[in-house]
N, C-alpha and C positions, 0 to 999 in steps of 0.2 A: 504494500500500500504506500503511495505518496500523493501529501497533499502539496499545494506550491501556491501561496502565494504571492501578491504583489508587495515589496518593501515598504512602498510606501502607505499604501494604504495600512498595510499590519501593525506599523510604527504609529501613525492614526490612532487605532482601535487600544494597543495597548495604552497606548498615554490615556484614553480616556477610562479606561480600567483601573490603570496604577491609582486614581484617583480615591478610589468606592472600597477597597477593601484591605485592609490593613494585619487582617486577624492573625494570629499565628496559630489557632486551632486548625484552621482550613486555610491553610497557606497553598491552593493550587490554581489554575486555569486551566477551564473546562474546554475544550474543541469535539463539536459535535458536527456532523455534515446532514446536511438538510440536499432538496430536491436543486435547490437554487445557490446553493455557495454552502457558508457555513457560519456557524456561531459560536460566539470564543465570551464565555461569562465567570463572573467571579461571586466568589460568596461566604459571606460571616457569620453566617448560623440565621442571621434574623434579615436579611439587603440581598438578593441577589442583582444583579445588574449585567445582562446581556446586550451584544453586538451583534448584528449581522456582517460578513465579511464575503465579497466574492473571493473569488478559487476556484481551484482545479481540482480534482482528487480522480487518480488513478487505482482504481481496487474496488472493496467493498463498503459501503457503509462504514464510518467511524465516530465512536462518541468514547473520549478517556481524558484526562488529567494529567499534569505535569507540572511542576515545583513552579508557581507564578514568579515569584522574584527573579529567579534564573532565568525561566521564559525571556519576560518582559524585561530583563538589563539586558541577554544576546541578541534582541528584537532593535532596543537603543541604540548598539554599537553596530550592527549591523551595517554593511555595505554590498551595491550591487543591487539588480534590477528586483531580483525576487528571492527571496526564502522557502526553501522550501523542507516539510518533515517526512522522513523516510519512517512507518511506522514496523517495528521489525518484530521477532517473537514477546520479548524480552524489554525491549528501548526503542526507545524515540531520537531518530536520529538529524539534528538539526544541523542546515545545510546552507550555508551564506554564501556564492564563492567558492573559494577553497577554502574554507572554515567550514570545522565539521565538529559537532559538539555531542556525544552520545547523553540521553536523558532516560533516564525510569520513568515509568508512566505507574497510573492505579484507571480502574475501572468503577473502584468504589465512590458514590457522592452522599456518604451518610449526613453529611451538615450543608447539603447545596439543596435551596429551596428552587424545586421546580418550578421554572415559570407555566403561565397558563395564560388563554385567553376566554375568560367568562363569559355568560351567556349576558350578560347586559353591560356591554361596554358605551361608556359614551364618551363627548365629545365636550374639551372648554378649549378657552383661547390659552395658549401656554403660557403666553406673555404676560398678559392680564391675571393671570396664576401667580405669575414672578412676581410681577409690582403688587400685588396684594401681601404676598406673603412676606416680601421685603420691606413694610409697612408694618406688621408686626412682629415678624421671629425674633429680633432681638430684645423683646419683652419676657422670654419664656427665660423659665430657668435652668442655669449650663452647668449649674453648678451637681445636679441629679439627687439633691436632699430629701427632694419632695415631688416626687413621680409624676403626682397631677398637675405639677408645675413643669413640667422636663419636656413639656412641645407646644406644638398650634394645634388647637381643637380646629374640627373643619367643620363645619354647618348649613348642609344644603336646606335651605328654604325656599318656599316659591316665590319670595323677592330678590332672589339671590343666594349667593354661596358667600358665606360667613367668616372667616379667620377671625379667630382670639388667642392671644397670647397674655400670659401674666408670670411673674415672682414674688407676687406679693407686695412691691412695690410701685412697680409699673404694672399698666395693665395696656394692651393696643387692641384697636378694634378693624378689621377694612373687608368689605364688601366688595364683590365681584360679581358682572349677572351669570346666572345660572339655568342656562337655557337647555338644560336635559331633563328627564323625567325623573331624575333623583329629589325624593321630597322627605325632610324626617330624618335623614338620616346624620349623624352626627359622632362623632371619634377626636378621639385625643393622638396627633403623629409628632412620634418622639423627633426632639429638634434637631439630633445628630443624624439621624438620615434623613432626614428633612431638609437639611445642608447640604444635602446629597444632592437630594433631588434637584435643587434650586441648581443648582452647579450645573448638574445634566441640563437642565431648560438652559441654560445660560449658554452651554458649552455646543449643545446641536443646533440652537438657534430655531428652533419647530415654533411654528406659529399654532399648531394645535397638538395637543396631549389628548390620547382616548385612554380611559382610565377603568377597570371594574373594583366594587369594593363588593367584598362577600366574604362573608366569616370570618373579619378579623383579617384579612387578606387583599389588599392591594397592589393594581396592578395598573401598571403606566404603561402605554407605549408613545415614544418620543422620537418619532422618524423612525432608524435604522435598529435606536436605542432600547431596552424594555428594564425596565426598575421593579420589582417585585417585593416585596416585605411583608413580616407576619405584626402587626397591632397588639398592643399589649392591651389587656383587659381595664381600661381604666375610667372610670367615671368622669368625664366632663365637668368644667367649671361652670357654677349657676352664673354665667357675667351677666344675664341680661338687668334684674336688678341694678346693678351696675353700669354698664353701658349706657343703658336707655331709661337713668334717672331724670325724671321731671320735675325735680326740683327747681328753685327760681333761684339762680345765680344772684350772688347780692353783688356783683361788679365782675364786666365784660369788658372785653379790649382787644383793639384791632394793632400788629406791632410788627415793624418790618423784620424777617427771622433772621436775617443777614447780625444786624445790628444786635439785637437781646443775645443773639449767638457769639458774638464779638464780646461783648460784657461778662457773660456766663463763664465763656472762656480767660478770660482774665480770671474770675473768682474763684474758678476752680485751680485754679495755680495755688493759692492762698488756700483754698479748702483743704487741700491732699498736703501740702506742707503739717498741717496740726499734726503733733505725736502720737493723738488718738486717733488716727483713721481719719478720711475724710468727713468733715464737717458742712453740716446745713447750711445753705443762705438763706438770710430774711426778706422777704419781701414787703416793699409797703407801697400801697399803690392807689393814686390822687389823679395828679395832670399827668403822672408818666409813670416807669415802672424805680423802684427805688432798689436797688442790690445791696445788699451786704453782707458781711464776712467778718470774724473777727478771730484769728487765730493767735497765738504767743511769739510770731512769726511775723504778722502785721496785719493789717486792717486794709478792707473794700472796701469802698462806701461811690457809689457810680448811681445812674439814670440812665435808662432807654427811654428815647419815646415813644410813647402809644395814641392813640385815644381809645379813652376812655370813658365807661359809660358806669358810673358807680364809685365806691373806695372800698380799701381791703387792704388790711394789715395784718400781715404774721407778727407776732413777737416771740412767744413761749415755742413756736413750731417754725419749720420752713424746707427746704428740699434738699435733697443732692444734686449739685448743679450736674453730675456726670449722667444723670436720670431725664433731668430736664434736655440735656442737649443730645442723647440718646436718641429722643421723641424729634428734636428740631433736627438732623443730620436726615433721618428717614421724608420730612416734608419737600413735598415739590414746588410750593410756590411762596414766592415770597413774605405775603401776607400768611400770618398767623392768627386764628381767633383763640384767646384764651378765656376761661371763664374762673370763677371761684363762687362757693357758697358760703364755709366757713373754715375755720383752722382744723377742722378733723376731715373734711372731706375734701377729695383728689385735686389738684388742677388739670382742666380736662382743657385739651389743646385740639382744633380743629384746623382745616383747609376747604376752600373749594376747588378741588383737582378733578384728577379723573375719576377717581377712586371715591366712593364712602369711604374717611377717615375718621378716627379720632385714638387719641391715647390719653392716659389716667395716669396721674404720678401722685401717690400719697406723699402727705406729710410727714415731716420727721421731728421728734423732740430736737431743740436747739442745744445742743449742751452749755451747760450753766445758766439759762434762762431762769428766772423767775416766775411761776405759776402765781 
């Protein structure tokens, strides 16, 4: 048996492989031949991530495994039009040239999650996917303390497809339309393959992703690409209380993000200096926004301008500017609408983009405040 591929396209495929799987439990790359070329996928007990690849294959039918790292570095260094692998009793014998490298192979895939195509696949814009979920994911928690916090909930509803992400201090919200017949259905995806994912949309450049969820099992395909993973059993966050409070802000303000981001970033030089960890800013806010800081290190004390529609002062409470600018770095348009109600509830930060946005950044005791 010999297969033979083309260098460059092989060189292609592995780099976007080397990306997805890291594991050392199932350290291999899987090469399987289908009616049309072949598929080269990798896998970490929970993310498979398959390729389609054309090729040649002389013989019969092959589906087996070989030492990924090894693969994909004599794939890297590889030189000449095409590669090709001699499959023999015993070894895989890999063929560059006159570079000739023998490999052991297994047949076994006990930790490689078969992909599949379900019976109810549908259809979003992939793009529209990315800027949503680039709107929230870095709200979730990376830290993995708190499970329910460790991805984006997804939320198809008939006004739309939903992302939420939280850690208990930030909270992000962004809406996508959702124009498949998914309705109700709702899951918690953990943020590190989710990172994945975002990466693969980024990296095939697909304008549409056809997706199936069924039992705790999702499955992407992304052009040539397929992303497969298994869902951890985890209850969703109640955000809509949250999100979609109707309470009456006691002071609104419209503030160029450019400029509050400029100030923010100043204070937070001054916040991360205190010996105790990063330190709160105070807000107090009139004709404009008031910043401050006060660490053993030195003192903020600045203005942005807003307009503004009310007043509102922290004193005893206030934020982490790294929280605040978390939320401003993810906005796309210059204008910011912030609101506030009182010192215990979030400052909720909006846009009018493309997107339904918004993010929640709770308050923080000031240290050495006065109560």
């Amino acid at each position: 048996m010999k297969i033979t591929f083309a260098t460059s396209e092989l060189k292609e495929t592995v780099k976007l492989l080397e990306k997805v799987n890291k594991s050392k439990d199932n350290p291999y790359i899987r090469i399987r031949s289908t009616t049309e070329g072949f598929i080269l996928g990798v896998s970490d007990g929970m993310v498979t991530v398959e390729r389609f690849i054309g090729g040649d294959l002389d013989g019969e039918p092959v589906d087996f495994m070989v030492n990924r790292d090894i693969f994909i570095g004599l794939t890297k260094k590889a030189k000449g039009e095409e590669v090709s692998l001699n499959k023999q009793e015993k070894k895989v014998l890999f063929v560059c040239g006159e570079m000739k490298v023998s490999l052991p192979f297994t047949n076994e895939r006990a930790k490689y999650i078969d992909t599949w195509i379900g019976n109810n696949l549908v259809e979003l814009d992939a793009q529209m996917v990315l800027k949503g979920l680039n709107k929230v994911a870095y709200a979730a928690d990376f830290t993995g303390n708190n499970i329910q916090f460790s991805g984006v909930i997804w939320d198809f509803r008939e006004d739309g497809l939903r992302f939420v992400a939280t850690d208990s201090f930030r909270l992000a919200y962004a809406k996508v339309e959702n124009d498949t017949d998914l309705r109700n259905v709702k899951f918690v995806f953990p943020i590190f393959p989710l990172e994945t994912l975002k990466s693969l949309v980024k990296e095939t450049e697909v304008d549409a992703m056809r997706l199936c969820y069924e039992n705790n099992k999702m499955y992407f395909e992304l052009g040539d690409v397929v992303f497969c993973m298994l869902l951890a059993d985890i209850t969703p966050v109640n955000y809509e209380p949250i999100v979609f409070d109707d309470s009456t802000p006691s002071c609104k303000l419209e503030v160029n993000r450019g400029e509050l981001m400029y100030n923010l970033n100043m204070a937070e030089v001054l916040s991360d200096s205190s010996s105790e960890g990063e330190k709160a800013v105070t807000l107090t806010i009139k004709d404009n926004i008031e910043t401050e800081v006060n660490t053993e290190n030195g003192s903020f004390d600045n203005t942005t301008d807003a307009k503004v529609d009310g007043e509102f002062s922290y004193e005893s409470t206030g934020f982490y500017p790294s929280n605040v600018l978390d939320v401003l770095k993810r906005a796309d348009t210059q204008t910011i609408y912030i609101s506030f109600e009182n010192d215990t509830k979030p400052m909720v930060l909006q846009e009018e983009g493309e997107l339904e946005w918004r993010a929640l950044v709770m308050p923080v005791k000031v240290r050495g405040a006065v109560v």
